[in-house]
N, CA, C and O atoms as a Tripos MOL2 file, in Angstrom:
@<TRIPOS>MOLECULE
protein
  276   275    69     0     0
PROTEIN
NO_CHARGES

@<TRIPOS>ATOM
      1 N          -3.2200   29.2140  -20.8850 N.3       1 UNK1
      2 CA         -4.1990   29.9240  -21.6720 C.3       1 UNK1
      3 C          -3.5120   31.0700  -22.4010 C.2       1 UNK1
      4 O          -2.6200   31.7680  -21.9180 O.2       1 UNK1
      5 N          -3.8730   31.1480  -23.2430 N.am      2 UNK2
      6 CA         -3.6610   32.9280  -24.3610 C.3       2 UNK2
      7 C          -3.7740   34.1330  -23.5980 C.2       2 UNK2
      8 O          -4.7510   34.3960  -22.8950 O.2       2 UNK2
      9 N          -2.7190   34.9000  -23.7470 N.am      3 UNK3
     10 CA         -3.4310   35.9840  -23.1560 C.3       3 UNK3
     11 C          -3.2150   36.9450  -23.9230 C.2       3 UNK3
     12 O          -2.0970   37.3060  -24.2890 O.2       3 UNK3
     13 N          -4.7440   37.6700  -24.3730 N.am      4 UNK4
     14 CA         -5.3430   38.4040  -24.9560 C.3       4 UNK4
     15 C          -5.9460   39.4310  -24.4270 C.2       4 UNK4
     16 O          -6.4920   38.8340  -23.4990 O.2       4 UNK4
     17 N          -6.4010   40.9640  -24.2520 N.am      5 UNK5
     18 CA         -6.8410   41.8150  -23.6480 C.3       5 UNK5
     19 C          -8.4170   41.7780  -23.7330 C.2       5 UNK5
     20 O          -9.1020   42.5360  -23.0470 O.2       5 UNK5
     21 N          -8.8700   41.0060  -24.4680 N.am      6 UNK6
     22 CA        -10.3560   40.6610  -24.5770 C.3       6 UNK6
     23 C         -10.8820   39.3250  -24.4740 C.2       6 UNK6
     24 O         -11.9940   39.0690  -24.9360 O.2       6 UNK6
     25 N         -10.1280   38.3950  -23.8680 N.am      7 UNK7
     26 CA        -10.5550   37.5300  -23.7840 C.3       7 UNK7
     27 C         -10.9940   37.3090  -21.9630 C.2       7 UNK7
     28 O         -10.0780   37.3600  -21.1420 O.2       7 UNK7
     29 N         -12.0430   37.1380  -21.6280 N.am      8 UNK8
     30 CA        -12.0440   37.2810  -20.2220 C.3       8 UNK8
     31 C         -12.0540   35.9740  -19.2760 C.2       8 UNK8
     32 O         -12.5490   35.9090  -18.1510 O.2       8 UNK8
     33 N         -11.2640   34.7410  -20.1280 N.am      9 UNK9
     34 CA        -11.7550   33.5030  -19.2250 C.3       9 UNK9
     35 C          -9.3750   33.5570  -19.1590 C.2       9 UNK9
     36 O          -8.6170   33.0150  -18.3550 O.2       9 UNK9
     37 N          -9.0480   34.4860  -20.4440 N.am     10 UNK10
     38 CA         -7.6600   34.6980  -20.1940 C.3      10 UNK10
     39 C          -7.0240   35.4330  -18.9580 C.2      10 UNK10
     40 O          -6.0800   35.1750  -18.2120 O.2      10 UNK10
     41 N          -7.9700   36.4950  -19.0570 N.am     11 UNK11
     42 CA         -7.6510   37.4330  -18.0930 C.3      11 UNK11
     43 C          -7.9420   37.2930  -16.1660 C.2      11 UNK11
     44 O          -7.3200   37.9100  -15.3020 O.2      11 UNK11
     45 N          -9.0150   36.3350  -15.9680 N.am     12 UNK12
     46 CA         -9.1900   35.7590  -15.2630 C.3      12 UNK12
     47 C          -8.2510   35.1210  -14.5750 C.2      12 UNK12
     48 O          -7.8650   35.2660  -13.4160 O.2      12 UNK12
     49 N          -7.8160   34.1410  -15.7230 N.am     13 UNK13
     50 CA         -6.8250   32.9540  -15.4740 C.3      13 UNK13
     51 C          -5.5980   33.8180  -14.9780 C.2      13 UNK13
     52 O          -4.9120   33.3700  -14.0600 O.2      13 UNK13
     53 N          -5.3300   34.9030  -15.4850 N.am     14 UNK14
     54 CA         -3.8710   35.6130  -15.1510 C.3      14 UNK14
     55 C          -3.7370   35.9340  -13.4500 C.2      14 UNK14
     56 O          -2.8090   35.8410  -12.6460 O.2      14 UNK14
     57 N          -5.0770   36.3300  -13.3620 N.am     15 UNK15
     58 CA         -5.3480   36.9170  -12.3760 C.3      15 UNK15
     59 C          -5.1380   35.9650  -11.2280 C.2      15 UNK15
     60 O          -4.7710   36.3130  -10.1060 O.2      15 UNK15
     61 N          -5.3850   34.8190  -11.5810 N.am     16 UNK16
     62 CA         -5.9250   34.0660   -9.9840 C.3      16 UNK16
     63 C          -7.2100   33.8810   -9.9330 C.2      16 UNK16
     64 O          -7.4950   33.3870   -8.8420 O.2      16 UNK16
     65 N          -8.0250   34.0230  -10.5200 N.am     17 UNK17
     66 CA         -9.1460   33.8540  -10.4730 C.3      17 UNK17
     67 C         -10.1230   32.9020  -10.6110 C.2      17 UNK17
     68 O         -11.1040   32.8230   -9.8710 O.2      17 UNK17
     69 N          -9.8290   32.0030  -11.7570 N.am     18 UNK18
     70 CA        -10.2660   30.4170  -11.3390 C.3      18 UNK18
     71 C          -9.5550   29.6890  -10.8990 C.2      18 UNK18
     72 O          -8.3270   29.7440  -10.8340 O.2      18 UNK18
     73 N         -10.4890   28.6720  -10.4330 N.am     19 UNK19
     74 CA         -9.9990   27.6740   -9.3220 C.3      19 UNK19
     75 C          -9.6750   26.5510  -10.2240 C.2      19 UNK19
     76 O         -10.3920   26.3740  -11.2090 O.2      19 UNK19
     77 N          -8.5020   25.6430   -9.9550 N.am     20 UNK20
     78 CA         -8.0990   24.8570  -10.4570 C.3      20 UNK20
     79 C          -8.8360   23.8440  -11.2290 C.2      20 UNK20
     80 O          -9.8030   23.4230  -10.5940 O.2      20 UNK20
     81 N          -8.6840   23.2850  -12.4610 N.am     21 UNK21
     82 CA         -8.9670   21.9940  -13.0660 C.3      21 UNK21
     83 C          -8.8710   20.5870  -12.2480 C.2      21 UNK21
     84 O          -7.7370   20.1130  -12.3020 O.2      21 UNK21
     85 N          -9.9370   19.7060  -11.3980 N.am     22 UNK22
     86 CA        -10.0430   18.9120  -11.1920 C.3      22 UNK22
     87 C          -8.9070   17.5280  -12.2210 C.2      22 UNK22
     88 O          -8.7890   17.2000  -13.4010 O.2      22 UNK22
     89 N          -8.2590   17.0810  -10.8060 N.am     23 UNK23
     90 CA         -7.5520   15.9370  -11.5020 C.3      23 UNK23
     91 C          -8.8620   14.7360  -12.0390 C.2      23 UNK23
     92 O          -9.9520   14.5970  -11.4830 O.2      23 UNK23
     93 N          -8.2850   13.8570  -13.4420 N.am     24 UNK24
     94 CA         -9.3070   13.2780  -13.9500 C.3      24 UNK24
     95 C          -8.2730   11.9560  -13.2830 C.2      24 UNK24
     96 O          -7.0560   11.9770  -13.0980 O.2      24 UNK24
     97 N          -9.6910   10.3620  -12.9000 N.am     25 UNK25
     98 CA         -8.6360    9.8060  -12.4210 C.3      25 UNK25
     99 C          -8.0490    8.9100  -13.1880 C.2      25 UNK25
    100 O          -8.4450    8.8490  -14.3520 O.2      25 UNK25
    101 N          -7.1480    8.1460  -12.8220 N.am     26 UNK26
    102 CA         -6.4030    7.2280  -13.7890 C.3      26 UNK26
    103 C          -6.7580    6.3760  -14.3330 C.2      26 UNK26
    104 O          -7.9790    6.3010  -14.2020 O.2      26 UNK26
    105 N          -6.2210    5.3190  -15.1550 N.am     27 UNK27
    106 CA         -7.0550    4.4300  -16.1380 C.3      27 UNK27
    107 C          -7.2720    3.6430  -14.7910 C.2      27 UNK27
    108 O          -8.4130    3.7400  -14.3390 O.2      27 UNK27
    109 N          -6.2080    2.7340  -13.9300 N.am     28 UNK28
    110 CA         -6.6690    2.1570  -12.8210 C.3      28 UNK28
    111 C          -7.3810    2.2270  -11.5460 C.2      28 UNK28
    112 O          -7.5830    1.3880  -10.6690 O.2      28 UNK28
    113 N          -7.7960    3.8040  -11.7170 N.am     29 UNK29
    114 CA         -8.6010    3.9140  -10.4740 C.3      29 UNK29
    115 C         -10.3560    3.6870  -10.8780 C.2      29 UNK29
    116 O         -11.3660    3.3310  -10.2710 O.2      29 UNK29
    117 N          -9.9270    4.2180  -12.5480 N.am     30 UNK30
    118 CA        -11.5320    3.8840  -13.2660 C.3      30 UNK30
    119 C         -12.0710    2.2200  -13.5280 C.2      30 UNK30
    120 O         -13.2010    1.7320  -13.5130 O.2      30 UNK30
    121 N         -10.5990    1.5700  -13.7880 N.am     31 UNK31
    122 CA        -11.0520    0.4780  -13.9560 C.3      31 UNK31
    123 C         -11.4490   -0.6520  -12.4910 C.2      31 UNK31
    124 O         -12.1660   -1.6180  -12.2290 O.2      31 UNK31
    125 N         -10.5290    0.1650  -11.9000 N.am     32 UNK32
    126 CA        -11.4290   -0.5700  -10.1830 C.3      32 UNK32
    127 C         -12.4820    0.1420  -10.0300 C.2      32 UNK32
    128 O         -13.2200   -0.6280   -9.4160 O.2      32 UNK32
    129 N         -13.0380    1.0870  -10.1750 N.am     33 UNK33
    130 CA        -14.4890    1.8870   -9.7250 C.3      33 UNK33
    131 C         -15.1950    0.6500  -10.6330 C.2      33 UNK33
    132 O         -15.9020   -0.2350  -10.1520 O.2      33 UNK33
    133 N         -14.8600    0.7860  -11.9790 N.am     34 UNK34
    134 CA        -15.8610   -0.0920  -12.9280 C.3      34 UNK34
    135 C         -15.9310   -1.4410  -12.2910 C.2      34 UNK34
    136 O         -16.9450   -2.0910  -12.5490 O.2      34 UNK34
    137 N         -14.8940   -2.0680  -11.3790 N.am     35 UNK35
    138 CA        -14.8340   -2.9360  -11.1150 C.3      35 UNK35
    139 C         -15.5590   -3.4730   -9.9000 C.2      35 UNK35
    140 O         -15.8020   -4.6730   -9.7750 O.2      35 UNK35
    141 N         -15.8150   -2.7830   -9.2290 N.am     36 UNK36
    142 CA        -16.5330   -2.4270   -7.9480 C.3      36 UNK36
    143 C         -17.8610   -1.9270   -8.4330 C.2      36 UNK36
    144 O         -18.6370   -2.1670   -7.5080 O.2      36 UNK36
    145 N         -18.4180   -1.4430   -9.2610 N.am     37 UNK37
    146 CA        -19.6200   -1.0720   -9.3580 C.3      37 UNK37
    147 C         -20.7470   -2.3260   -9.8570 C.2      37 UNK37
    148 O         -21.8640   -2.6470   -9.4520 O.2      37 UNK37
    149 N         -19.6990   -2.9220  -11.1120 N.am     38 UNK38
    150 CA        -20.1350   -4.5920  -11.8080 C.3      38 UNK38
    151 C         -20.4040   -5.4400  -10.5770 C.2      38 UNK38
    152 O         -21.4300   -6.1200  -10.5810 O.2      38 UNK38
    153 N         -19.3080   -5.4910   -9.1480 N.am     39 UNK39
    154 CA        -19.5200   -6.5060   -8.7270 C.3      39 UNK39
    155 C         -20.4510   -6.2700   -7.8100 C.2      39 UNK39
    156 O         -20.8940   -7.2880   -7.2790 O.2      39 UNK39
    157 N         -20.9190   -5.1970   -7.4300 N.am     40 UNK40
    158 CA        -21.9520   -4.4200   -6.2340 C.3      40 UNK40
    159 C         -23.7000   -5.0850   -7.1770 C.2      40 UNK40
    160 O         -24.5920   -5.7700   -6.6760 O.2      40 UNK40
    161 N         -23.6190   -4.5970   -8.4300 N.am     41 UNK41
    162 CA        -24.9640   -4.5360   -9.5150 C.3      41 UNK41
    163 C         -24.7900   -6.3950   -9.3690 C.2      41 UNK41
    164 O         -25.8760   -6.9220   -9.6130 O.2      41 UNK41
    165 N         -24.0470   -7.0860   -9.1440 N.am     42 UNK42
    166 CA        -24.3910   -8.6310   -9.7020 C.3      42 UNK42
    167 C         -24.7440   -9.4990   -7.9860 C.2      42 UNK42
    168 O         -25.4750  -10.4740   -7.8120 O.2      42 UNK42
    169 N         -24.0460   -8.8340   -7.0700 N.am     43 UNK43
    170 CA        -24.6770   -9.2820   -5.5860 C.3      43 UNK43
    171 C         -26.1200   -8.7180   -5.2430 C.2      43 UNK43
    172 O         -26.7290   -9.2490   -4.3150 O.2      43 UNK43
    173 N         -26.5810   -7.8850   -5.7990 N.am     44 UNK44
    174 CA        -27.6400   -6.9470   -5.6150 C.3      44 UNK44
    175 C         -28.5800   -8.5600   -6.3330 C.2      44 UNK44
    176 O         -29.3630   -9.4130   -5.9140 O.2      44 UNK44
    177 N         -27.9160   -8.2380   -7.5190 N.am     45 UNK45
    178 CA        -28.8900   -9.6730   -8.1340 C.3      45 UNK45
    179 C         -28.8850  -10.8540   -7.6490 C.2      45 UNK45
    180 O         -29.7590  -11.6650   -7.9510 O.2      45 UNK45
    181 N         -27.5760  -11.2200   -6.5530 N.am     46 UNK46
    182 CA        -28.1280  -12.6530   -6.5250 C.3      46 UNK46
    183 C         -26.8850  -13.3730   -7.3470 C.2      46 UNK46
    184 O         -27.1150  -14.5670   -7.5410 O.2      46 UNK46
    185 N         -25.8950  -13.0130   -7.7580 N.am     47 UNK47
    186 CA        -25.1770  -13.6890   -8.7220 C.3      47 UNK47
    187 C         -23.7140  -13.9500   -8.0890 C.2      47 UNK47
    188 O         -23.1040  -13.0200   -7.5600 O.2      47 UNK47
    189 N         -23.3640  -14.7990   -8.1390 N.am     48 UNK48
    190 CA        -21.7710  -14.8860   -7.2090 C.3      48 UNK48
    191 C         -20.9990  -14.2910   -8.0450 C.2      48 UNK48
    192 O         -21.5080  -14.1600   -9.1580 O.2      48 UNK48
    193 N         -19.7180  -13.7860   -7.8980 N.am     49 UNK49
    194 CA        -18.8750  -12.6930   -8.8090 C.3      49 UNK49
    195 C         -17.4490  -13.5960   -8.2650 C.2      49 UNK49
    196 O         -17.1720  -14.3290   -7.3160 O.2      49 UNK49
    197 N         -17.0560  -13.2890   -8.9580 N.am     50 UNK50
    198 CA        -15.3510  -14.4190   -8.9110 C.3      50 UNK50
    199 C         -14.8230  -14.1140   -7.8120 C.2      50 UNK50
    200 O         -13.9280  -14.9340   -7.6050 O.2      50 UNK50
    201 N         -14.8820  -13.4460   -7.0630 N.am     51 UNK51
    202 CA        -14.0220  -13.2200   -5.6900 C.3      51 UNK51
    203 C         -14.9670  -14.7640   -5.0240 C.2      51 UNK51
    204 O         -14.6520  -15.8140   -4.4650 O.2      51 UNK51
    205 N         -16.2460  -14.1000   -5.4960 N.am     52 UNK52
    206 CA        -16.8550  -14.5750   -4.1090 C.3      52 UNK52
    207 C         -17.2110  -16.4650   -4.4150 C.2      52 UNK52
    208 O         -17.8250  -17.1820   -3.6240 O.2      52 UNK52
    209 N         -16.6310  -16.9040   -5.7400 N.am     53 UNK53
    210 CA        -16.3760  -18.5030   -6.4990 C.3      53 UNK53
    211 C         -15.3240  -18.4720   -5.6720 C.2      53 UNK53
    212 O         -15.7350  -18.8750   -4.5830 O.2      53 UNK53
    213 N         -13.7040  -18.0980   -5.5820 N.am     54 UNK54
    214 CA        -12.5830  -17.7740   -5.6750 C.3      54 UNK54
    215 C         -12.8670  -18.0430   -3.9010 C.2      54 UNK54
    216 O         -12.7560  -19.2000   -3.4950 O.2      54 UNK54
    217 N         -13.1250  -17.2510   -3.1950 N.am     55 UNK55
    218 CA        -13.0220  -17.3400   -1.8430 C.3      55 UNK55
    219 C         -14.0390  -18.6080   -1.2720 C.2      55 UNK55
    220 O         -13.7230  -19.3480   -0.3410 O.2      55 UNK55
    221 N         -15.2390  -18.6850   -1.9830 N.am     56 UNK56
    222 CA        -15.6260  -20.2770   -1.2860 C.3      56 UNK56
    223 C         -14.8410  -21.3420   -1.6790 C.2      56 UNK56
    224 O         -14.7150  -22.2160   -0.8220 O.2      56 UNK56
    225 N         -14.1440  -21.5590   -2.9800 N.am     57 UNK57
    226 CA        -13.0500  -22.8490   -3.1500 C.3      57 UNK57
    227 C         -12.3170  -22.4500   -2.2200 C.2      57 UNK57
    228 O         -12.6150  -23.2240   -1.3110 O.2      57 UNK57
    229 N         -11.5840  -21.7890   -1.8440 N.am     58 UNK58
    230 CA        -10.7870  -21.5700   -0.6820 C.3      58 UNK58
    231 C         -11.0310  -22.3810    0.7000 C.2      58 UNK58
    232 O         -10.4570  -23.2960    1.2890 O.2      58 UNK58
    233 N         -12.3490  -21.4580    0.9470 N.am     59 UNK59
    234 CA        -12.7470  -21.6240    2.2710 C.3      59 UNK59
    235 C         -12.8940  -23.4300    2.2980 C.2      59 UNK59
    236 O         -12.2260  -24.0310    3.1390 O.2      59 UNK59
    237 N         -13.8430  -24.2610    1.2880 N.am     60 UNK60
    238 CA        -13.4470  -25.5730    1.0740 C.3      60 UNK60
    239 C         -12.5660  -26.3030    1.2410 C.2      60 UNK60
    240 O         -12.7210  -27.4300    1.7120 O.2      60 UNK60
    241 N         -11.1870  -25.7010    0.8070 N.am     61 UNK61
    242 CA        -10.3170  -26.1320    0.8560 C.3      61 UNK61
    243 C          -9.6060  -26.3720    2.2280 C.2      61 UNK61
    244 O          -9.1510  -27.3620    2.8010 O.2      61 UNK61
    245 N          -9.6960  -25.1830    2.4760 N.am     62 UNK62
    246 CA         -9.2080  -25.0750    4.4510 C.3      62 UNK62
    247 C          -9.8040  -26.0560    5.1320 C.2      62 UNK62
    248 O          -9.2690  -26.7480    5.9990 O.2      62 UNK62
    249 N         -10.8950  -26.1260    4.7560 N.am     63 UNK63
    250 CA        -12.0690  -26.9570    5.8080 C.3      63 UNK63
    251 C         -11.7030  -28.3450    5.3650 C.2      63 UNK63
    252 O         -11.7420  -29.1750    6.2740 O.2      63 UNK63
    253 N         -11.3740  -28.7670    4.2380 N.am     64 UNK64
    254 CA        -10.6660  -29.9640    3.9020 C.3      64 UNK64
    255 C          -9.4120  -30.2900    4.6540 C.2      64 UNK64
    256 O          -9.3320  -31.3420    5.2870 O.2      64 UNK64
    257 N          -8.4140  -29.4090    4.6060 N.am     65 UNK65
    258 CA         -7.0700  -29.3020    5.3670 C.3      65 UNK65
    259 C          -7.6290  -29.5450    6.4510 C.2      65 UNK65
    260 O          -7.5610  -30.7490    6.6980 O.2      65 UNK65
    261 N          -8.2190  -28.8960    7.3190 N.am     66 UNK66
    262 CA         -7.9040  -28.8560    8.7650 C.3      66 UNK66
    263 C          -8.8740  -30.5160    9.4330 C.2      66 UNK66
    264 O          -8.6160  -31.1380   10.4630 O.2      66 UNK66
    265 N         -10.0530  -30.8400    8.3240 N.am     67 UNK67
    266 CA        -10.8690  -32.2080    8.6480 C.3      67 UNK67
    267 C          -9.6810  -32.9100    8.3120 C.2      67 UNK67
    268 O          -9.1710  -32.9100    9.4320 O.2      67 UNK67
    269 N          -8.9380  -33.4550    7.6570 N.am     68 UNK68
    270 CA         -8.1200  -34.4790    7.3120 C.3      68 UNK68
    271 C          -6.9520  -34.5140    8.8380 C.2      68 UNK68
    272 O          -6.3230  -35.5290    9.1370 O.2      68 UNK68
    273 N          -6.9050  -33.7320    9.3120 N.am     69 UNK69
    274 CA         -5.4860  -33.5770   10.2340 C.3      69 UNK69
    275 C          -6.4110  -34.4920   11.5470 C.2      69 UNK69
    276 O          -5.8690  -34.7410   12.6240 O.2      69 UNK69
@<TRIPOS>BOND
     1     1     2 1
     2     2     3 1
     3     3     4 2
     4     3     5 am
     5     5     6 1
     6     6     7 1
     7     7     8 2
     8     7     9 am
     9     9    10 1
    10    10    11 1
    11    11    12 2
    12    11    13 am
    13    13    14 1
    14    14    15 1
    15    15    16 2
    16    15    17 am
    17    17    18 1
    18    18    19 1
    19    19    20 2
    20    19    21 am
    21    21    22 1
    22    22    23 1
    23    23    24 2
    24    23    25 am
    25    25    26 1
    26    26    27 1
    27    27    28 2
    28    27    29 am
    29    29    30 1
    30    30    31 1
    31    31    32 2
    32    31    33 am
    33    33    34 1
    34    34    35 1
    35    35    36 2
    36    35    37 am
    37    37    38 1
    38    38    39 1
    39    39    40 2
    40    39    41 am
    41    41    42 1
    42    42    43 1
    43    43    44 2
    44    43    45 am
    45    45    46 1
    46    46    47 1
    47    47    48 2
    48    47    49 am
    49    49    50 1
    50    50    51 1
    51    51    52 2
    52    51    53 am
    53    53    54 1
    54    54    55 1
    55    55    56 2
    56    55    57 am
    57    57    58 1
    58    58    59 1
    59    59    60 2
    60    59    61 am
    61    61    62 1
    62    62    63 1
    63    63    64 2
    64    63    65 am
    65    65    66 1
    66    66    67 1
    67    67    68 2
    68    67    69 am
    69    69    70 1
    70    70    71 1
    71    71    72 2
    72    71    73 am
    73    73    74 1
    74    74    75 1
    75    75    76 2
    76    75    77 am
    77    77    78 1
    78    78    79 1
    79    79    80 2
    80    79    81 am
    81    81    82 1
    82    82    83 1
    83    83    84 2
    84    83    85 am
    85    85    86 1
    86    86    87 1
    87    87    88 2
    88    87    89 am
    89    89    90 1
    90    90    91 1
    91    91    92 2
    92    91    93 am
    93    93    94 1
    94    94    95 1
    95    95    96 2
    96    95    97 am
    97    97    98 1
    98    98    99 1
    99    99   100 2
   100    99   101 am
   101   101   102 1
   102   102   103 1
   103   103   104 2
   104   103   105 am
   105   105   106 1
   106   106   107 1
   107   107   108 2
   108   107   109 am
   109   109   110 1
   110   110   111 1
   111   111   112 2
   112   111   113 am
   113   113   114 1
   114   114   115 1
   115   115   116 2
   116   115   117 am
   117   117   118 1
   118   118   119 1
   119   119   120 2
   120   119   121 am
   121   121   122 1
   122   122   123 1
   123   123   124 2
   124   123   125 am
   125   125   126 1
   126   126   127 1
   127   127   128 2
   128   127   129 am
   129   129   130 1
   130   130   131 1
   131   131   132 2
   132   131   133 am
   133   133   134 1
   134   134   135 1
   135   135   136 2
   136   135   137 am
   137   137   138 1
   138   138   139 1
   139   139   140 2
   140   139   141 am
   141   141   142 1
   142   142   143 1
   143   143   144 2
   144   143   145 am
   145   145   146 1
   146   146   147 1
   147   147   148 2
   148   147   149 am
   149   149   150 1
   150   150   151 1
   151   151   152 2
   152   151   153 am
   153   153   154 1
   154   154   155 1
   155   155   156 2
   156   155   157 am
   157   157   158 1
   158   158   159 1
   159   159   160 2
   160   159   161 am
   161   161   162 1
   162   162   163 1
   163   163   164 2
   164   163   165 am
   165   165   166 1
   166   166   167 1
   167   167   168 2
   168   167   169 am
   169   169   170 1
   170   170   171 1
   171   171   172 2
   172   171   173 am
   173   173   174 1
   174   174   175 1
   175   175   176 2
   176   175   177 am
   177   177   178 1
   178   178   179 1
   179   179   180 2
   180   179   181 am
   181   181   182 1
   182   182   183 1
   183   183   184 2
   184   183   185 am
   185   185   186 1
   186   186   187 1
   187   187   188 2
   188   187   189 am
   189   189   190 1
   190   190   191 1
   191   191   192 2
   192   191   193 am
   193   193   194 1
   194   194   195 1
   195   195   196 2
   196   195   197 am
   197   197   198 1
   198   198   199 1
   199   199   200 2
   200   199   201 am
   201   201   202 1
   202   202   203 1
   203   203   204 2
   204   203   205 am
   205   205   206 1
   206   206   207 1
   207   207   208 2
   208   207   209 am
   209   209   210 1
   210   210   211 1
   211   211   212 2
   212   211   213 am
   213   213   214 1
   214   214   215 1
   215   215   216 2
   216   215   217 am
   217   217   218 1
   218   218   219 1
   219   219   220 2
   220   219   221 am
   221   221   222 1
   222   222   223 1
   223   223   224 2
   224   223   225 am
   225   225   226 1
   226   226   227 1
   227   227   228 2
   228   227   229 am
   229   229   230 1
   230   230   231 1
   231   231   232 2
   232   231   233 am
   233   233   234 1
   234   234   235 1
   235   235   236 2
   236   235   237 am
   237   237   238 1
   238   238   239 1
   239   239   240 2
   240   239   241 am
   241   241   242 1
   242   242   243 1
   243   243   244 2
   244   243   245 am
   245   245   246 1
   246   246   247 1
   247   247   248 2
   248   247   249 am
   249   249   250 1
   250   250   251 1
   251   251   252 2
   252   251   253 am
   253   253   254 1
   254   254   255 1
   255   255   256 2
   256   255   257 am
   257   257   258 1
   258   258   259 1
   259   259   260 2
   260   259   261 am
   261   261   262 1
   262   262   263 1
   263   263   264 2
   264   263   265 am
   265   265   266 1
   266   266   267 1
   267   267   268 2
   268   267   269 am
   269   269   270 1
   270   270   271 1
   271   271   272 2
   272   271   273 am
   273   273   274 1
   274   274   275 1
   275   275   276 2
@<TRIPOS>SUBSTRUCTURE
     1 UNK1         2 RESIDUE 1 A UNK
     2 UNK2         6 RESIDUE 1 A UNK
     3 UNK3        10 RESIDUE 1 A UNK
     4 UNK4        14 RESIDUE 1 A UNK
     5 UNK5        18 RESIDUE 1 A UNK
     6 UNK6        22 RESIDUE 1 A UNK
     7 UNK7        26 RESIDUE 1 A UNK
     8 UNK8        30 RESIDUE 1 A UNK
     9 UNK9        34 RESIDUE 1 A UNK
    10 UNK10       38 RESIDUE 1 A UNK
    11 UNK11       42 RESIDUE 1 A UNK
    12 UNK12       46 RESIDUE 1 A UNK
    13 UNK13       50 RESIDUE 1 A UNK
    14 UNK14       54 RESIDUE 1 A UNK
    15 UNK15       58 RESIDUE 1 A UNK
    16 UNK16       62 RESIDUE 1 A UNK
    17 UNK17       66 RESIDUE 1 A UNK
    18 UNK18       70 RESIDUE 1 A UNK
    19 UNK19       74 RESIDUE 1 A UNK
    20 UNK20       78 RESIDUE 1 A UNK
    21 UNK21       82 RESIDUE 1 A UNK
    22 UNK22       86 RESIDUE 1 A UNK
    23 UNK23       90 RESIDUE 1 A UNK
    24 UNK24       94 RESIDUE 1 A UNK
    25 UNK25       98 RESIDUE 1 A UNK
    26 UNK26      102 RESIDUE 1 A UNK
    27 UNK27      106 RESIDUE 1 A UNK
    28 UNK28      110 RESIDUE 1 A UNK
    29 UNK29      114 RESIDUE 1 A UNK
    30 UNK30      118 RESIDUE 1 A UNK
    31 UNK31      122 RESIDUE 1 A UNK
    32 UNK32      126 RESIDUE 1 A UNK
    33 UNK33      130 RESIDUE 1 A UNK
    34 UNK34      134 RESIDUE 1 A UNK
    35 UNK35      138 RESIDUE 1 A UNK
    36 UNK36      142 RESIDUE 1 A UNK
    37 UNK37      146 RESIDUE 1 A UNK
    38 UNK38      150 RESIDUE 1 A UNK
    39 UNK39      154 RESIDUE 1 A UNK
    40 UNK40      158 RESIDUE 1 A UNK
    41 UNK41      162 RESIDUE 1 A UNK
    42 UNK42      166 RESIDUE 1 A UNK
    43 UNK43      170 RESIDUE 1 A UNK
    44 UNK44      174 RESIDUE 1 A UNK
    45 UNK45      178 RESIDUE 1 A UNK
    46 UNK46      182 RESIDUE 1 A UNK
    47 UNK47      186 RESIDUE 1 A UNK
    48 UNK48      190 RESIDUE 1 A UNK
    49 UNK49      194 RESIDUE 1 A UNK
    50 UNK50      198 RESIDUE 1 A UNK
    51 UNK51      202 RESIDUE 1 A UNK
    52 UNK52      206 RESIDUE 1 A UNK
    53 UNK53      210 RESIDUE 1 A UNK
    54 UNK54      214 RESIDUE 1 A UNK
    55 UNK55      218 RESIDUE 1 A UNK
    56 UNK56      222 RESIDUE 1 A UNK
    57 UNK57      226 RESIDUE 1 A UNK
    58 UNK58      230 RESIDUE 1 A UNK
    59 UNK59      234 RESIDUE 1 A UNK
    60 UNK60      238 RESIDUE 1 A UNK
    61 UNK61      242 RESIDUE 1 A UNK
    62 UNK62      246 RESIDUE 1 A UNK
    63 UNK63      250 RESIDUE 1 A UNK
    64 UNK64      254 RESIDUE 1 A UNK
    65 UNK65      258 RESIDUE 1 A UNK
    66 UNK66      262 RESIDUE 1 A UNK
    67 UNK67      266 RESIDUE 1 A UNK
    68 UNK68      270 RESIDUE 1 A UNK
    69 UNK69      274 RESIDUE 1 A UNK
C-alpha cells in the first residue's frame, strides 16, 4: 500500500493493523468444488453422473470376471 499521512487504510496497514488478505483458491481447487457441487445437484435429482456410469461398468465387469472363473 502507499504510504501517505492521510490516508488511514495506509497507515493502518503500516501499523499492523489489518489482518491479512484471505488466500483466493486455485483454478483447481474451484474447478473440483464446481465439480463436486454439479455432481451433489444431479444425485439429489436422480441422475447418474459419470463416476457413478464409470463405476457400475466396472462393478459389471468384475462380476463378469469372477462368474466366468
Amino acid at each position: 500500500m502507499g504510504q501517505h499521512k492521510y490516508n488511514p487504510t495506509a497507515i493502518a496497514a503500516k501499523n499492523g493493523e489489518l489482518p491479512p488478505k484471505p488466500t483466493k483458491p486455485s483454478k483447481r481447487e474451484r474447478e473440483l468444488l464446481a465439480k463436486i457441487a454439479l455432481n451433489e445437484a444431479l444425485r439429489k435429482q436422480g441422475i447418474p453422473t459419470l463416476y457413478d456410469l464409470e463405476h457400475a461398468t466396472n462393478m459389471e465387469k468384475v462380476m463378469i470376471d469372477y462368474g466366468n472363473n
